[in-house]
DRENTORKOL-3810 file (N, C-alpha, C; in nm, 4 decimals):
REM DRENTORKOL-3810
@n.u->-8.0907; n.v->0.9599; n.w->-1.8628; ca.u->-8.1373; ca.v->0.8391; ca.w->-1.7974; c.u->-8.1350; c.v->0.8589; c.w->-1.6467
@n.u->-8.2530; n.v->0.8035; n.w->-1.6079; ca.u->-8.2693; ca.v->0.8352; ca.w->-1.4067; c.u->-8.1570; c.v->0.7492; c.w->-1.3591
@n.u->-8.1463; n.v->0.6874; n.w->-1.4168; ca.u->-8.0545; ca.v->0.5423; ca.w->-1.3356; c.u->-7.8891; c.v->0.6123; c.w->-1.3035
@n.u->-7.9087; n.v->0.7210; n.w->-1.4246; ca.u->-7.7289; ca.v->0.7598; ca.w->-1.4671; c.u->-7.7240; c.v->0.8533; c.w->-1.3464
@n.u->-7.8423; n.v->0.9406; n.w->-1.3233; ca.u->-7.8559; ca.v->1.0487; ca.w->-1.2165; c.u->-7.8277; c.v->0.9719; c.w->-1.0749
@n.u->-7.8818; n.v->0.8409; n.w->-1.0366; ca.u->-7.8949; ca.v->0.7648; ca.w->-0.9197; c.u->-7.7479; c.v->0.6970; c.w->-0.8576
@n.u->-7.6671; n.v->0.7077; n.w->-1.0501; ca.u->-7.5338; ca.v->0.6560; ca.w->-0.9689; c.u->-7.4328; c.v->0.7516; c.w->-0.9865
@n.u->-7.4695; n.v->0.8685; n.w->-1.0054; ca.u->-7.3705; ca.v->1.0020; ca.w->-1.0130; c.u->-7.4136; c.v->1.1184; c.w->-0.8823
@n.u->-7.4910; n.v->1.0211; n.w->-0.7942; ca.u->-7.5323; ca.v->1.0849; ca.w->-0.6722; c.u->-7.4132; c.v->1.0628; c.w->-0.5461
@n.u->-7.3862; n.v->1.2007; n.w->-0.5399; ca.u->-7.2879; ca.v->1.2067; ca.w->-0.4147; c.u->-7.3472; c.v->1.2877; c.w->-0.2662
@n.u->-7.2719; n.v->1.2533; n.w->-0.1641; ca.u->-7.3521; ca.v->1.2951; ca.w->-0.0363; c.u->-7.4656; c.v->1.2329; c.w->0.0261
@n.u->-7.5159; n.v->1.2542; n.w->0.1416; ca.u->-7.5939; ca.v->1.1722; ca.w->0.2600; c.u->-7.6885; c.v->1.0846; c.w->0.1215
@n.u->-7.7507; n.v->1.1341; n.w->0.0434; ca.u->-7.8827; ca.v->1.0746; ca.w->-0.0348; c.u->-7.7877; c.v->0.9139; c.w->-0.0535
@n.u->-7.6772; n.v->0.9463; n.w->-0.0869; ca.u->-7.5848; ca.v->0.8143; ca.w->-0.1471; c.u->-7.6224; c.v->0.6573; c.w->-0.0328
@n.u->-7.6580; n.v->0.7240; n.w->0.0721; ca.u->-7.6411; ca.v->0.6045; ca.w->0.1665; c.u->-7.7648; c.v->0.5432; c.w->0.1130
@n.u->-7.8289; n.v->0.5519; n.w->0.0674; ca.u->-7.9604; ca.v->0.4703; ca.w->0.0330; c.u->-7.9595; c.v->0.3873; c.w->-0.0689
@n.u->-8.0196; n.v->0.2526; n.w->-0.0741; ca.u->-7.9899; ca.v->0.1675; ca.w->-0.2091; c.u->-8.0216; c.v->0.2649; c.w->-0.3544
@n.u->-7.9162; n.v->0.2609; n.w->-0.4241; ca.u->-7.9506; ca.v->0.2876; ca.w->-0.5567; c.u->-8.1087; c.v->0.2484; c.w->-0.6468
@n.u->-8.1365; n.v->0.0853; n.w->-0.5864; ca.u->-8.2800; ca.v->0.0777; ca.w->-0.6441; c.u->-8.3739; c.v->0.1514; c.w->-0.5888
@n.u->-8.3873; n.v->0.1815; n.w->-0.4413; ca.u->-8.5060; ca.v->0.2599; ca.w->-0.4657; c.u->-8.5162; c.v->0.4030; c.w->-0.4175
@n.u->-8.3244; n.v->0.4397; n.w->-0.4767; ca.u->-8.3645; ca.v->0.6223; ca.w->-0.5331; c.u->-8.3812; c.v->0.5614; c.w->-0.6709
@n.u->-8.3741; n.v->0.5033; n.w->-0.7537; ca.u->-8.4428; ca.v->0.4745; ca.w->-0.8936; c.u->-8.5947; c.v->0.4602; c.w->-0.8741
@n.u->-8.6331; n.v->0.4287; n.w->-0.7572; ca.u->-8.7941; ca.v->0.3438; ca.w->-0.7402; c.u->-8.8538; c.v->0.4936; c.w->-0.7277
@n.u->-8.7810; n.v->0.5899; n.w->-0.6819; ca.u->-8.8795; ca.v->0.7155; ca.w->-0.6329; c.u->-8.8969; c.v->0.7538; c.w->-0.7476
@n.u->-8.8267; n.v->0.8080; n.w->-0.8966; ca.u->-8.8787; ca.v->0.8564; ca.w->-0.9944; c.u->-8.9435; c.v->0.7280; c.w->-1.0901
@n.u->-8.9120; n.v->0.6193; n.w->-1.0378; ca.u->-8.9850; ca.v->0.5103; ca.w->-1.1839; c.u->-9.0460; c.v->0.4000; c.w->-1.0621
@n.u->-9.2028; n.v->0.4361; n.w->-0.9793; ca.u->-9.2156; ca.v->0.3472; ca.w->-0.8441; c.u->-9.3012; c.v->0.2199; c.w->-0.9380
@n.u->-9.2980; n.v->0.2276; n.w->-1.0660; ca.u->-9.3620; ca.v->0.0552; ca.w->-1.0875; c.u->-9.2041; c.v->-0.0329; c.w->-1.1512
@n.u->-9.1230; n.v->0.0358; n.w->-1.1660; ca.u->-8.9802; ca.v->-0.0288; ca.w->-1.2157; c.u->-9.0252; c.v->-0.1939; c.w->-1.2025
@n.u->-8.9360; n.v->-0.2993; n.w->-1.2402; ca.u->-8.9236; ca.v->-0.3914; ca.w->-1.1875; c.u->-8.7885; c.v->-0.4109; c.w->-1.1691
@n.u->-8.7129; n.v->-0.5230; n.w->-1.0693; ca.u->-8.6178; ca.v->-0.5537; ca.w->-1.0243; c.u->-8.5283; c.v->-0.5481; c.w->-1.1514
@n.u->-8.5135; n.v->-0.6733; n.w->-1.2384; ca.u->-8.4691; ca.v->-0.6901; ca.w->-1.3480; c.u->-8.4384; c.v->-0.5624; c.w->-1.4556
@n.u->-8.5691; n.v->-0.4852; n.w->-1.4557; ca.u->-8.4894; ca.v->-0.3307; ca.w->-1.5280; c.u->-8.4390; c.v->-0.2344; c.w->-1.4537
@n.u->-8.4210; n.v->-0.2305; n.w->-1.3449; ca.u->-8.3652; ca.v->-0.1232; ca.w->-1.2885; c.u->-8.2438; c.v->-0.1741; c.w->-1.2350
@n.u->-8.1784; n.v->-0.3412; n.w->-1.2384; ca.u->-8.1019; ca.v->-0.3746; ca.w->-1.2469; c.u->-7.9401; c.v->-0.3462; c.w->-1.3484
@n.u->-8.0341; n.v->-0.3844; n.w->-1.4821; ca.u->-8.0143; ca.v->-0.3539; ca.w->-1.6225; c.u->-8.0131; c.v->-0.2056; c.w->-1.6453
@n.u->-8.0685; n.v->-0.1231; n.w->-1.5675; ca.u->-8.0736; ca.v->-0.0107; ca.w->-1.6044; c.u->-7.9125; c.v->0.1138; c.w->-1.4844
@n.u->-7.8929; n.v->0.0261; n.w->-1.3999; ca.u->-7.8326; ca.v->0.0639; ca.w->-1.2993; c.u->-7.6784; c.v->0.0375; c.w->-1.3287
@n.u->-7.6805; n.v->-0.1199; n.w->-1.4200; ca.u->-7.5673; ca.v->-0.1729; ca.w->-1.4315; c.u->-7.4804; c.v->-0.0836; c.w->-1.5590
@n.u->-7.6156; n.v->-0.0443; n.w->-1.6176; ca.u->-7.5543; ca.v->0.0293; ca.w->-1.7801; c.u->-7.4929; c.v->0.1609; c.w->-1.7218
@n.u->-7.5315; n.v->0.2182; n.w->-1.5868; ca.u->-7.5110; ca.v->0.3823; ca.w->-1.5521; c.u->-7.3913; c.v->0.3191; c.w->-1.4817
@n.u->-7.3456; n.v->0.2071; n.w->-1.3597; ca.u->-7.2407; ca.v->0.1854; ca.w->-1.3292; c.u->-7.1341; c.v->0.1531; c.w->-1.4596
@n.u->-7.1602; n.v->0.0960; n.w->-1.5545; ca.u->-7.0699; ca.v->0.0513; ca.w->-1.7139; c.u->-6.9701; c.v->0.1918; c.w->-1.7366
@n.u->-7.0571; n.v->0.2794; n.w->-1.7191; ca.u->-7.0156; ca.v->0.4173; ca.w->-1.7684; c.u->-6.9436; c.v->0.5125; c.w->-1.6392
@n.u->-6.9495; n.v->0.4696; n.w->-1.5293; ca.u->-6.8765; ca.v->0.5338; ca.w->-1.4219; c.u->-6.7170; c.v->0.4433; c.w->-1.4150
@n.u->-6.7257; n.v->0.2975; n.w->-1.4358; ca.u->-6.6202; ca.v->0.2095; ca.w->-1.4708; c.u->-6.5037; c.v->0.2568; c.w->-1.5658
@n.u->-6.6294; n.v->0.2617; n.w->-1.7089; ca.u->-6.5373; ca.v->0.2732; ca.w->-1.8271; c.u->-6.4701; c.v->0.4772; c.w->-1.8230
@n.u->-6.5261; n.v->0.5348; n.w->-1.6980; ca.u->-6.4867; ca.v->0.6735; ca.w->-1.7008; c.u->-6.3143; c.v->0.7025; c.w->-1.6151
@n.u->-6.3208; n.v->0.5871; n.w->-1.5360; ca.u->-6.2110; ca.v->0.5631; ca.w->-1.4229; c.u->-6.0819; c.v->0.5160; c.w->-1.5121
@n.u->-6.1257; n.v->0.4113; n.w->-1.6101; ca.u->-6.0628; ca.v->0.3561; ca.w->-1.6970; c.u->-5.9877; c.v->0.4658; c.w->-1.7980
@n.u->-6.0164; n.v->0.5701; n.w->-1.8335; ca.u->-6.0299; ca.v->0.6736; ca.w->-1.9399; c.u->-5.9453; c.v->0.7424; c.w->-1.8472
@n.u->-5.9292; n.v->0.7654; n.w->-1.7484; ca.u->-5.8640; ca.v->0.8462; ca.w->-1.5970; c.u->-5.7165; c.v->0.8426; c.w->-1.6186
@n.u->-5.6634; n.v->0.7615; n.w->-1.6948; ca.u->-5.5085; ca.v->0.7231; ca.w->-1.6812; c.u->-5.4564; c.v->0.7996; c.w->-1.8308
@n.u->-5.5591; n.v->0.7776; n.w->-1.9215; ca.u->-5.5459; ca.v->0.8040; ca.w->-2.0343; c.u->-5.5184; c.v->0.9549; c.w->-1.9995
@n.u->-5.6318; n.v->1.0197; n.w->-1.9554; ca.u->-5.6431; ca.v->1.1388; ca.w->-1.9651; c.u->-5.5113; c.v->1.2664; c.w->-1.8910
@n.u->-5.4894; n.v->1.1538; n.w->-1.7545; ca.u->-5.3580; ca.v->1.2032; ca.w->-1.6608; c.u->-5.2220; c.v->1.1870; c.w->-1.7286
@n.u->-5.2085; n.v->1.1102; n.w->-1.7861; ca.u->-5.0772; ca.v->1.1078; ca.w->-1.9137; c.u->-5.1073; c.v->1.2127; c.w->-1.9910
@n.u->-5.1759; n.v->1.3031; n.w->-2.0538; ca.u->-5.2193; ca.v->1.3525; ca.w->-2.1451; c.u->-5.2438; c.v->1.3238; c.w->-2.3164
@n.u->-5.2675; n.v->1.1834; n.w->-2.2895; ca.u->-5.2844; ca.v->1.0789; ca.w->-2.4342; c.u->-5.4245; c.v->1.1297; c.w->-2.4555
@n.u->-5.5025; n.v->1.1876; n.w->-2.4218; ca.u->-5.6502; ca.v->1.2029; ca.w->-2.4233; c.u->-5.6927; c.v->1.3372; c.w->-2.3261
@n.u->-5.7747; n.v->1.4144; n.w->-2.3530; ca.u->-5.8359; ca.v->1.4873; ca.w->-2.2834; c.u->-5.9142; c.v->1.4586; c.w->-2.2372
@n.u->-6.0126; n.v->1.5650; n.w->-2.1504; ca.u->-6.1136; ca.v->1.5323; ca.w->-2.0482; c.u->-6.2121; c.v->1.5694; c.w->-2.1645
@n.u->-6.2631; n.v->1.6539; n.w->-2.2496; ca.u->-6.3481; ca.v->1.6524; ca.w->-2.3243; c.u->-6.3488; c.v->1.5155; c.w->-2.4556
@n.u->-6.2594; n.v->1.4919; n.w->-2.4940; ca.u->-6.2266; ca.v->1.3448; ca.w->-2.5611; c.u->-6.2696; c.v->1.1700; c.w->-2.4726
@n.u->-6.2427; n.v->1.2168; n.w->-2.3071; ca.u->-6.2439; ca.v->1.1028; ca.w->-2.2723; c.u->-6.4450; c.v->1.0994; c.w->-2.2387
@n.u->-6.4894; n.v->1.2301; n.w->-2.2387; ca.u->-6.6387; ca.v->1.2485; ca.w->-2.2198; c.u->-6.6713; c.v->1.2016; c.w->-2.3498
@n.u->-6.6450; n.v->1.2267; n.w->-2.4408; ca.u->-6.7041; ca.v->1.2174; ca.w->-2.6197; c.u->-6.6876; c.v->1.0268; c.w->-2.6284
@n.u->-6.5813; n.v->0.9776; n.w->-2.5555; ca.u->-6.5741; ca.v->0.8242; ca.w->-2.5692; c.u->-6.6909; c.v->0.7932; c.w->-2.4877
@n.u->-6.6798; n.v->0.8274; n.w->-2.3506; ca.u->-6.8502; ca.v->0.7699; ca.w->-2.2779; c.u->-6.9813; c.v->0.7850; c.w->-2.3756
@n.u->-6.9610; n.v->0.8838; n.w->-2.4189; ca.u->-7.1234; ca.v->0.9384; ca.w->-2.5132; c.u->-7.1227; c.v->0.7988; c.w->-2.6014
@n.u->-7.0480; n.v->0.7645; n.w->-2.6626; ca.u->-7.0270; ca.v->0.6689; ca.w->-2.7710; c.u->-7.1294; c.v->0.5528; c.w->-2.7687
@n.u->-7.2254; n.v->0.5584; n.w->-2.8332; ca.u->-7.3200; ca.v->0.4046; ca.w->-2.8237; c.u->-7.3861; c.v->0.4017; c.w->-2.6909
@n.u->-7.3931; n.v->0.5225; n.w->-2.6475; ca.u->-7.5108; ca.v->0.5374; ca.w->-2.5287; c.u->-7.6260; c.v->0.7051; c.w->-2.5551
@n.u->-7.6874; n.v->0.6647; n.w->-2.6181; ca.u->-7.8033; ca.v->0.7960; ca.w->-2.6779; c.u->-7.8443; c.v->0.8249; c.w->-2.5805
@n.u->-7.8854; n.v->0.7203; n.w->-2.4382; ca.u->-7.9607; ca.v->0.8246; ca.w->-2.2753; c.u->-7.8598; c.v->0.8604; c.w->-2.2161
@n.u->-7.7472; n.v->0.8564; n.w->-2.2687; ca.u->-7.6380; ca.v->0.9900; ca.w->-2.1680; c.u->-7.6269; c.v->1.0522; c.w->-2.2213
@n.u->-7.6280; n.v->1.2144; n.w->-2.1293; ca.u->-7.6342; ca.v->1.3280; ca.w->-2.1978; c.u->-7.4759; c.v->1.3854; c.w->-2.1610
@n.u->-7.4590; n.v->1.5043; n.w->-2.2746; ca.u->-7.3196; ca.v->1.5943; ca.w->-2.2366; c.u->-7.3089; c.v->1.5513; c.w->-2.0961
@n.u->-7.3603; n.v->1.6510; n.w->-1.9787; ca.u->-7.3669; ca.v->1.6508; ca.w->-1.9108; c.u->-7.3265; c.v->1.5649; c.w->-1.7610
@n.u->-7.4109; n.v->1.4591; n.w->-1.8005; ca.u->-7.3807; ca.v->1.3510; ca.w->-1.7378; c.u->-7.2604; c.v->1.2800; c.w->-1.7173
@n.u->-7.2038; n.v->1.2459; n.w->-1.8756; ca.u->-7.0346; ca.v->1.1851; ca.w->-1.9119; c.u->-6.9942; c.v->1.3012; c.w->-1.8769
@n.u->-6.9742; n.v->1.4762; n.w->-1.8691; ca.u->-6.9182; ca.v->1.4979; ca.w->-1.7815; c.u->-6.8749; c.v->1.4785; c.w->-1.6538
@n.u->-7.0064; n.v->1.4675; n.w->-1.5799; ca.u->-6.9769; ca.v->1.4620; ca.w->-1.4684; c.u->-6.9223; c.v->1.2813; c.w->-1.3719
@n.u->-6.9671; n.v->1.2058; n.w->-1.5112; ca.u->-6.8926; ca.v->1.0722; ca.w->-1.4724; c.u->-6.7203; c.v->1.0390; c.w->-1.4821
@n.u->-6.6919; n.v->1.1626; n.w->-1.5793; ca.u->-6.5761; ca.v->1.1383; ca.w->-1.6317; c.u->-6.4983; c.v->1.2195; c.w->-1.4920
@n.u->-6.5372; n.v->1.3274; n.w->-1.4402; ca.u->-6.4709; ca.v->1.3695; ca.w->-1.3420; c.u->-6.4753; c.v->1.2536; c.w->-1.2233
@n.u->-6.6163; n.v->1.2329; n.w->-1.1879; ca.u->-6.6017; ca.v->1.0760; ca.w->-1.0736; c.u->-6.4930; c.v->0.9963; c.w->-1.0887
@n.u->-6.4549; n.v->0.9786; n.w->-1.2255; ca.u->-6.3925; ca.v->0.8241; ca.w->-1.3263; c.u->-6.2435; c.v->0.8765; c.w->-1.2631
@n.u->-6.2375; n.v->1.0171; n.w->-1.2950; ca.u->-6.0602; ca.v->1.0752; ca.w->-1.2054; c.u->-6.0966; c.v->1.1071; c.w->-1.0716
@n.u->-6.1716; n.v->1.1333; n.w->-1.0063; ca.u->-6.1391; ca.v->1.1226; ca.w->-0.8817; c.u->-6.1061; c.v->0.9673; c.w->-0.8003
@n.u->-6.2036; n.v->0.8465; n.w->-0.8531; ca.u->-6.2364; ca.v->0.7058; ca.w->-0.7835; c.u->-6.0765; c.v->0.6892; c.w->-0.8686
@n.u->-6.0086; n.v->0.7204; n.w->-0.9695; ca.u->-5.8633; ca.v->0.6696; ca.w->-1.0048; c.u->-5.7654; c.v->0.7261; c.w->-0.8916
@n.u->-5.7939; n.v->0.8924; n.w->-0.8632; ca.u->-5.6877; ca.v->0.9739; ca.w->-0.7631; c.u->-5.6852; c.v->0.8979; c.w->-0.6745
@n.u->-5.7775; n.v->0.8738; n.w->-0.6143; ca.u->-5.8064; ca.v->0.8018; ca.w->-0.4793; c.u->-5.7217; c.v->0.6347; c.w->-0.4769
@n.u->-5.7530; n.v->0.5974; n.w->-0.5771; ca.u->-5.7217; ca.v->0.4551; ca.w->-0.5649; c.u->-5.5265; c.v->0.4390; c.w->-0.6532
@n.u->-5.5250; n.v->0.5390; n.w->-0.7191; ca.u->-5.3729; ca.v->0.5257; ca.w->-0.7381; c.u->-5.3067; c.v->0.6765; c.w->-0.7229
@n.u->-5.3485; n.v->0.7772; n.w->-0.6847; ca.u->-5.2724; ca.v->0.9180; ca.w->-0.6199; c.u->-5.2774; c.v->0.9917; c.w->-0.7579
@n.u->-5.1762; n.v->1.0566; n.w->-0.7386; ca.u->-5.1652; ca.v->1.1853; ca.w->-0.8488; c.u->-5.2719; c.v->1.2125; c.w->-0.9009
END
């Protein structure tokens, strides 16, 4: 999903609204789906931060806490919940240490 790519974007591109780095690959979008479509790719950067505590206790792994993101989302790929699940522990390091 473009939307998942738009909010797993780090560095200078980041300063730009999320809708329209979504608008450059989808430029007839409308507000309302790229809303909906933005909110479902933030759902999954949330529920990855959330998974962050699990995973730092060692109640869960990092490949387990990726296999929970995949769960009931078919446009995220491996890939992606990888790389959200690492965001999900860094935005936790940051906001509670270790």
């Amino acid at each position: 999903m473009a939307a998942m790519d738009v909010v797993l974007t780090w560095g200078p591109e980041r300063t730009r609204p999320e809708f329209d780095r979504l608008r450059d690959t989808f430029p007839d979008i409308d507000k309302s789906a790229a809303a909906r479509a933005l909110g479902a790719a933030a759902k999954v950067i949330d529920d990855a931060e959330n998974l962050a505590r699990e995973v730092k206790t060692g109640r869960m792994s990092m490949q387990q806490a990726e296999s929970k993101l995949l769960e009931n989302r078919a446009w995220l790929s491996p890939e992606q919940a990888s790389r959200a699940q690492n965001q999900g522990m860094y935005y936790d390091w940051r906001e509670y240490g270790e």
